[in-house]
One Martini backbone bead per residue (centre of mass of N, CA, C, O) as a GRO file, in nm:
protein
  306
    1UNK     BB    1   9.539  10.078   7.791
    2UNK     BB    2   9.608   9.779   7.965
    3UNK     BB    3   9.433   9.692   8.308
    4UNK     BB    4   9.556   9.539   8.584
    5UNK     BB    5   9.387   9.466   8.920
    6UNK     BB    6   9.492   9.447   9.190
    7UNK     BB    7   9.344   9.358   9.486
    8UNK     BB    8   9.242   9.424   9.832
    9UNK     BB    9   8.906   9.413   9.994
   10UNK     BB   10   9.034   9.484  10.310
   11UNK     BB   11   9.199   9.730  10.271
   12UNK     BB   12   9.146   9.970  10.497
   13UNK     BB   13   8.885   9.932  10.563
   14UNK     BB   14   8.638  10.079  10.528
   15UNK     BB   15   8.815  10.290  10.488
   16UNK     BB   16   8.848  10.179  10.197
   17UNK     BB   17   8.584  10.162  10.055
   18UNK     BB   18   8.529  10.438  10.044
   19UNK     BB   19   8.764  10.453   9.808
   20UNK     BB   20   8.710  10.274   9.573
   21UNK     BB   21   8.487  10.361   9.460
   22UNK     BB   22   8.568  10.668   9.297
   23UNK     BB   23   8.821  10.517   9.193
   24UNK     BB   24   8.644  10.323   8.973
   25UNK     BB   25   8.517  10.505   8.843
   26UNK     BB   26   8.773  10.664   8.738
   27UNK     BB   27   8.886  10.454   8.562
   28UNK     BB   28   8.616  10.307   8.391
   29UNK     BB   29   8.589  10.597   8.228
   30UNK     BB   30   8.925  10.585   8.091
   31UNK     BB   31   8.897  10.247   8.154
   32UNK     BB   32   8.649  10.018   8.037
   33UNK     BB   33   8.884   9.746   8.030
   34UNK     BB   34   8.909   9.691   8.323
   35UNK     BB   35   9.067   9.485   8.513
   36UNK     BB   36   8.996   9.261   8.828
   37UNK     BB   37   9.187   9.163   9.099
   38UNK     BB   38   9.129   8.945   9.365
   39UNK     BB   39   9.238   8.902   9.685
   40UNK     BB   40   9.169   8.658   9.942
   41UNK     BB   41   9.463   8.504  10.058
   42UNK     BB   42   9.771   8.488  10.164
   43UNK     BB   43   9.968   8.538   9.847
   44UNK     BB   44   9.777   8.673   9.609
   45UNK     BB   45   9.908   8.871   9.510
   46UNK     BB   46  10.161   8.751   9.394
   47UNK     BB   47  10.044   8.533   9.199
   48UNK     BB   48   9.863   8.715   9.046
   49UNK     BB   49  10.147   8.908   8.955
   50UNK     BB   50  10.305   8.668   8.834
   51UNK     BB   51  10.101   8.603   8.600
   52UNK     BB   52  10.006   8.928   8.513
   53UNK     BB   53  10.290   8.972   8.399
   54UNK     BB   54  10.243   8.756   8.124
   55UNK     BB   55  10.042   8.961   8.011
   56UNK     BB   56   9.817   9.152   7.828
   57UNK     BB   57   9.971   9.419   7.984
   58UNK     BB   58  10.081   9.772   8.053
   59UNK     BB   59   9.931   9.740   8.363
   60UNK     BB   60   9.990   9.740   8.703
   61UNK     BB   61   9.715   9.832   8.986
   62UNK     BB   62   9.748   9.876   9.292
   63UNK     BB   63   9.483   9.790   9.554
   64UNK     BB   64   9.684   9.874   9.878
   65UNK     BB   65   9.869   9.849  10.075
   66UNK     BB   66  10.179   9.762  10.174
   67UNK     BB   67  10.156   9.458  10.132
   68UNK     BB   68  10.057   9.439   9.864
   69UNK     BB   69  10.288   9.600   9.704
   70UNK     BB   70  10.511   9.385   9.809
   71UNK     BB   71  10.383   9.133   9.703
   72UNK     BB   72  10.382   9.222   9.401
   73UNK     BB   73  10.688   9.308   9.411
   74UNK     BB   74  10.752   8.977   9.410
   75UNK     BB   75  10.606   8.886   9.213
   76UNK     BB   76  10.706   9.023   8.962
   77UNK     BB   77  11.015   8.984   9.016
   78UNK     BB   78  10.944   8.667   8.976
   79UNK     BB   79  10.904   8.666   8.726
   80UNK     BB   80  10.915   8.663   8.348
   81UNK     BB   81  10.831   8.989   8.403
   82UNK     BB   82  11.015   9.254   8.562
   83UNK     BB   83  10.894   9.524   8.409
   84UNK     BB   84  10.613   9.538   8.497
   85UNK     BB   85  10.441   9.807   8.536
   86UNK     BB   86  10.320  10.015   8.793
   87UNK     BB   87  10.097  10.135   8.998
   88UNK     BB   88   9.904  10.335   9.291
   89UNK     BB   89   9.695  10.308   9.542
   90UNK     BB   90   9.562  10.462   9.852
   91UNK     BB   91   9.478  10.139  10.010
   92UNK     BB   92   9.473  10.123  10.364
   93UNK     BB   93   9.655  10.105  10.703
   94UNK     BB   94   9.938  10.293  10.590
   95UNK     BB   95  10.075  10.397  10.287
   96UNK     BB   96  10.405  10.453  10.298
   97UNK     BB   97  10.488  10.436  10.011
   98UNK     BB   98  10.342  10.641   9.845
   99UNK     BB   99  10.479  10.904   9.987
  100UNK     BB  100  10.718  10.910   9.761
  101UNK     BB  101  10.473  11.023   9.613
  102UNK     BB  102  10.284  11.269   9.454
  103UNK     BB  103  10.003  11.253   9.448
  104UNK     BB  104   9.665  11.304   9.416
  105UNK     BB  105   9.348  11.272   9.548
  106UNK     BB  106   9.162  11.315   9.307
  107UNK     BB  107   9.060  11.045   9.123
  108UNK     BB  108   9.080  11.181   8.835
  109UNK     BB  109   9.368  11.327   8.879
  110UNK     BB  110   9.503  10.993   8.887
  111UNK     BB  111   9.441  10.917   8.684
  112UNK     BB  112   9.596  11.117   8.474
  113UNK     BB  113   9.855  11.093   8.591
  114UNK     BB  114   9.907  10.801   8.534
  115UNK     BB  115   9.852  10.798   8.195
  116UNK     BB  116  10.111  11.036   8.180
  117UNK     BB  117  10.330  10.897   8.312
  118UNK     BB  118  10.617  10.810   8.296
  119UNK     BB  119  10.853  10.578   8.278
  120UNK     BB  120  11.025  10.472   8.566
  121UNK     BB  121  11.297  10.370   8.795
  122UNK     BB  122  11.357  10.186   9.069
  123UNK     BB  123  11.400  10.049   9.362
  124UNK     BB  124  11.441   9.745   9.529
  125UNK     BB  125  11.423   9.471   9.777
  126UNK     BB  126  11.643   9.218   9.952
  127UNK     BB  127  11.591   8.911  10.096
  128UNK     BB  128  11.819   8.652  10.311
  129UNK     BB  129  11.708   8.361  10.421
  130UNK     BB  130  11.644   8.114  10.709
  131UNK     BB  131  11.536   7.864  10.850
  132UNK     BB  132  11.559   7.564  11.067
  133UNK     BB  133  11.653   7.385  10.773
  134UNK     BB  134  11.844   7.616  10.590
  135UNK     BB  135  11.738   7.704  10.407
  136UNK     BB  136  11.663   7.956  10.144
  137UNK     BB  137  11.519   8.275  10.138
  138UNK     BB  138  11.341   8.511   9.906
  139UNK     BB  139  11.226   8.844   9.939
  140UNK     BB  140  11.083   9.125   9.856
  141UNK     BB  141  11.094   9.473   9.855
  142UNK     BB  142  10.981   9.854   9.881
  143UNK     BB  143  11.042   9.996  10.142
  144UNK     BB  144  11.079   9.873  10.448
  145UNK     BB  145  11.310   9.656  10.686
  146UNK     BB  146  11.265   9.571  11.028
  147UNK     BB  147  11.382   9.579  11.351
  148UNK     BB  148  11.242   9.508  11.676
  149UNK     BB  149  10.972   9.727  11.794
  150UNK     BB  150  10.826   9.713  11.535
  151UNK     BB  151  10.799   9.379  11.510
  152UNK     BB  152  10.568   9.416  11.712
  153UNK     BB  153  10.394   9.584  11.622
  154UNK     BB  154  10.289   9.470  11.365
  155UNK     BB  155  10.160   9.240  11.482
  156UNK     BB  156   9.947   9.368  11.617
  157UNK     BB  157   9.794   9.528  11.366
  158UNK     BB  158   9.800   9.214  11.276
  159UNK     BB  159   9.584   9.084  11.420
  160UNK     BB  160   9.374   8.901  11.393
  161UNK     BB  161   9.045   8.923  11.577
  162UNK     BB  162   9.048   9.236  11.573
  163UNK     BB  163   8.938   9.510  11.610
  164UNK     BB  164   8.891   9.784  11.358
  165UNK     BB  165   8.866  10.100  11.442
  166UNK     BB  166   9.109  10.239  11.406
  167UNK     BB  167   9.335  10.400  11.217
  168UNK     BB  168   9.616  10.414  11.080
  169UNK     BB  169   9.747  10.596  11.263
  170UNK     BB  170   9.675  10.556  11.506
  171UNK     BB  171   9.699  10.278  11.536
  172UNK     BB  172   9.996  10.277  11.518
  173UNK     BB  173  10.056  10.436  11.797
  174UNK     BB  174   9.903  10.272  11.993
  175UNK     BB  175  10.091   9.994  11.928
  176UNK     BB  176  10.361  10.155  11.985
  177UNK     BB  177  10.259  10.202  12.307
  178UNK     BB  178  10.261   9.906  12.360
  179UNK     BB  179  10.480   9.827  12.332
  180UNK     BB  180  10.688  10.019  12.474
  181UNK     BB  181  10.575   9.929  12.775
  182UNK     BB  182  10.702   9.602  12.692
  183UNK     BB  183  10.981   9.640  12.670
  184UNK     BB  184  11.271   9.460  12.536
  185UNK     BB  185  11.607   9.440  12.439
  186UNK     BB  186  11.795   9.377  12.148
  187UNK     BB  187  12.013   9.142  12.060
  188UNK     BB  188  12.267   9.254  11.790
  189UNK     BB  189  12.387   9.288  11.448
  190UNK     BB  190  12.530   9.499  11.255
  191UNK     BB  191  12.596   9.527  10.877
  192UNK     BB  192  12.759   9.771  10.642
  193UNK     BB  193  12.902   9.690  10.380
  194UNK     BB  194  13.081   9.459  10.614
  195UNK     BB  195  13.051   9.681  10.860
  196UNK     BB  196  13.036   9.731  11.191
  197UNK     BB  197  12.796   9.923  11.356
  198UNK     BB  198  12.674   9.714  11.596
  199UNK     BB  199  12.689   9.550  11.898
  200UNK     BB  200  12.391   9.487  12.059
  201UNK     BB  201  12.147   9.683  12.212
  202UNK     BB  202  11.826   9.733  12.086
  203UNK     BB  203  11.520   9.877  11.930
  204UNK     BB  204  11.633   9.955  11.572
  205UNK     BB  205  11.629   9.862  11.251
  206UNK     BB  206  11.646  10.036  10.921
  207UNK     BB  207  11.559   9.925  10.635
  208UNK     BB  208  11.580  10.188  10.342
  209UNK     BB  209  11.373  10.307  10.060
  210UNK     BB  210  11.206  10.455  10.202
  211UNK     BB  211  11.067  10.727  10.441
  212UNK     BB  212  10.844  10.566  10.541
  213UNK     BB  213  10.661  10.445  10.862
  214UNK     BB  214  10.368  10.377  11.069
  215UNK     BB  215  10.164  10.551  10.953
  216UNK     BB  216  10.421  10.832  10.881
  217UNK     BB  217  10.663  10.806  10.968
  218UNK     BB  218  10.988  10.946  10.899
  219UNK     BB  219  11.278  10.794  10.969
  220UNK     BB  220  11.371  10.854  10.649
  221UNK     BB  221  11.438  11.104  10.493
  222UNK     BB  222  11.739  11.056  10.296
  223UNK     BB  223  11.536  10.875  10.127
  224UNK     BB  224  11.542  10.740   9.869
  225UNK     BB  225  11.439  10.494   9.542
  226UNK     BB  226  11.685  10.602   9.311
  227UNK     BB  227  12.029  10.580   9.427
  228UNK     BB  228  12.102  10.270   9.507
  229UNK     BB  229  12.046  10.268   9.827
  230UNK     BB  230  12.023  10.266  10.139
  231UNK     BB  231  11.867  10.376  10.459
  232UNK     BB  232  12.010  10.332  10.754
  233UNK     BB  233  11.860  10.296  11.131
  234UNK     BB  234  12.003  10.316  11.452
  235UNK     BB  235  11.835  10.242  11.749
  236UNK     BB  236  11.987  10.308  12.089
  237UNK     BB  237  11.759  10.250  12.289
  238UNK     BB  238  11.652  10.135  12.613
  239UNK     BB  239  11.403  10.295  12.702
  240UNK     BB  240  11.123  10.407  12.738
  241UNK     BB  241  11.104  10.704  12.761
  242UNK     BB  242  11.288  10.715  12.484
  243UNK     BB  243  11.090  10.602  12.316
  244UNK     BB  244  10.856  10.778  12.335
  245UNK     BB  245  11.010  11.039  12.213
  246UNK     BB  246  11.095  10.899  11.954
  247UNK     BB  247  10.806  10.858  11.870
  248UNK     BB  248  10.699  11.182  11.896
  249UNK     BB  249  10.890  11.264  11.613
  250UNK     BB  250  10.872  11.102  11.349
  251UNK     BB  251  10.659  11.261  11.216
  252UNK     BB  252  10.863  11.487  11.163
  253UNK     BB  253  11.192  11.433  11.213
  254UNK     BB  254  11.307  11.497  11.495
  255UNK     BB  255  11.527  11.275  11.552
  256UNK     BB  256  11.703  11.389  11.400
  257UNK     BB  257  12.038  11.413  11.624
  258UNK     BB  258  12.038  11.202  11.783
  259UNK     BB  259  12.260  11.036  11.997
  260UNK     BB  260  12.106  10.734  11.917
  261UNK     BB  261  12.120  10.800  11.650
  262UNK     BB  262  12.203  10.652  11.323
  263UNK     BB  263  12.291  10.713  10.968
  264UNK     BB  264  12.326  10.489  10.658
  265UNK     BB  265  12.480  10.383  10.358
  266UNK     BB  266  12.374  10.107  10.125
  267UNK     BB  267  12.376   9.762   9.965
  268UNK     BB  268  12.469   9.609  10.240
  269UNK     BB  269  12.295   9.410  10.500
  270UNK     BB  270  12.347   9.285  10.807
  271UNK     BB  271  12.150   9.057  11.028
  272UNK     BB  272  12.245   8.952  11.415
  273UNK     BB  273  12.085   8.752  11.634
  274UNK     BB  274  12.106   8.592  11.918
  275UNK     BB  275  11.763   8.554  11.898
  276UNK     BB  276  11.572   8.463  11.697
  277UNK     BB  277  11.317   8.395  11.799
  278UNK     BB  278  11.319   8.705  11.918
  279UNK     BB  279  11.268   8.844  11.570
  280UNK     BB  280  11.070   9.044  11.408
  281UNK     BB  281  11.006   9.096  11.087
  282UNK     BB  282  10.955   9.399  10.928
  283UNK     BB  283  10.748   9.396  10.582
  284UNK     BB  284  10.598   9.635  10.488
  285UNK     BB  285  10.364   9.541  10.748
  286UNK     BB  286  10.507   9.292  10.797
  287UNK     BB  287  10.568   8.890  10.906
  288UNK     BB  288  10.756   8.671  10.691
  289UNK     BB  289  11.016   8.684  10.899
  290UNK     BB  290  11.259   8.501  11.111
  291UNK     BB  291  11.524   8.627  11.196
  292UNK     BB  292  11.801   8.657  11.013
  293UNK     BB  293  11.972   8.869  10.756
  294UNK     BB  294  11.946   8.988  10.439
  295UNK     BB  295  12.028   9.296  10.267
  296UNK     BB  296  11.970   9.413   9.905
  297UNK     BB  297  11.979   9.576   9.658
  298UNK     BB  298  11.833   9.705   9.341
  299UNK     BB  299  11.889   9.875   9.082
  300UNK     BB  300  11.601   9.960   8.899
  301UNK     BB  301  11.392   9.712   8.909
  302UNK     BB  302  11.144   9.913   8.911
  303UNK     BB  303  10.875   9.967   8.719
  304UNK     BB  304  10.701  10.311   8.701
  305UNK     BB  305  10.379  10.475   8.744
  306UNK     BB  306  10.405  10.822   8.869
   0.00000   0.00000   0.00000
């Protein structure tokens, strides 16, 4: 099997290096002609993955966080060869996609378990936004797009110039009891597959293909990755003190049966804020677009060795 690796080198900082070393140990082992490719600056794992999508491989394998993952996800399926196999290391900040999966945590483990699963198909997401001068941008995602509360904690945990000190889950954690106690509630339009489910003020809806994000959020438990649907969850809190009580749920997945939040099954999503400016959108870990969008399902869109 030939195996070219897209790699983020900063991902998962300090502890991303720590993982790196033994799990390139155990590829270099089983795969001795395996290719490294790393990403230097922002976009640069697309374009790779867009490249290496037509190159003499049979798996790209990515070794990075959810951002990474995302990246890699929108090159290869904007590729010339949209099938081409995936598998994932969990090395970043969040690695909320992985989770999704079943995986080994011992290097060895991994490799073999990558070398022997079959291929299968899963689904992936596509957002359709526009910009400021009406343009049109497409851009695909793996996990989970979310609005409102998220997309500030998002902003803060990848913000420039921070000392990344706490770990994934901490990190998140701490990041988003501190936008909740600066929140203030968004007003926007949530429709699933045509049908207005709420208009007006908000703390967050998840557009989800997989069922983590945040750094281990269970946010959307009965989310799927193959059966061609979104699992959106509208939560509808508006006080801090809620929000505090609803984010210390998720990692368990206690928020499930509150009375402000709701959860749809869709395959087309458009959400319509009042205020574009004011309207950071969360994409797998990541804030590539601000302002309205769309939401549509790709179902089995990508081939993975999971």
């Amino acid at each position: 099997m030939k195996i070219a690796v897209v790699r983020n080198p900063i991902a998962g900082g300090r502890s991303g290096q720590k993982q790196w070393a033994p799990l390139l140990a155990a590829f270099r082992t089983r795969f001795p002609d395996l290719e490294i490719h790393e990403s230097r600056n922002s976009g640069d794992a697309r374009k790779l993955a867009c490249e290496l999508a037509v190159g003499p491989y049979d798996l790209l394998l990515v070794a990075g966080g959810d951002g990474t993952i995302s990246d890699v996800v929108d090159g290869v399926l904007g590729s010339a060869r949209p099938d081409m196999p995936l598998a994932f290391l969990p090395i970043g900040t969040g690695c909320d996609f992985i989770r999704n999966f079943n995986l080994p945590a011992d290097p060895a483990a991994l490799v073999e378990h990558i070398a022997n699963a079959p291929l299968r198909r899963i689904d992936a997401g596509l957002l359709i936004s526009r910009d400021a001068a009406g343009g049109e941008h497409r851009r695909h995602f793996a996990n989970i797009t979310s609005v409102g509360i998220s997309g500030e904690i998002v902003e803060a945990v990848n913000a420039p110039g921070r000392a990344r000190i706490l770990n994934g889950p901490l990190r998140f954690f701490v990041h988003s009891a501190l936008a909740i106690l600066r929140y203030r509630p968004y007003d926007f339009e949530v429709l699933v597959d045509g049908m207005l489910v709420h208009q007006g003020r908000l703390a967050l809806v998840a557009i989800a293909n997989g069922a983590w994000f945040g750094g281990g959020m269970h946010i959307t438990p009965e989310a799927d990755i193959a059966d061609g649907r979104f699992e959106v969850a509208v939560m509808r809190e508006e006080k801090v003190l809620g929000l505090l009580s609803l984010l210390s749920r998720l990692h368990k997945a206690g928020h499930v049966g509150h009375p402000l939040l709701s959860f749809h099954k869709a395959r087309r999503v458009e959400v319509m804020p009042r205020d574009p400016s004011r309207f950071p959108v969360d994409v797998d870990g990541e804030t590539p677009i601000r302002g309205g969008f769309v939401a549509e399902i790709l179902p089995g869109a990508l081939t993975v060795r999971t």
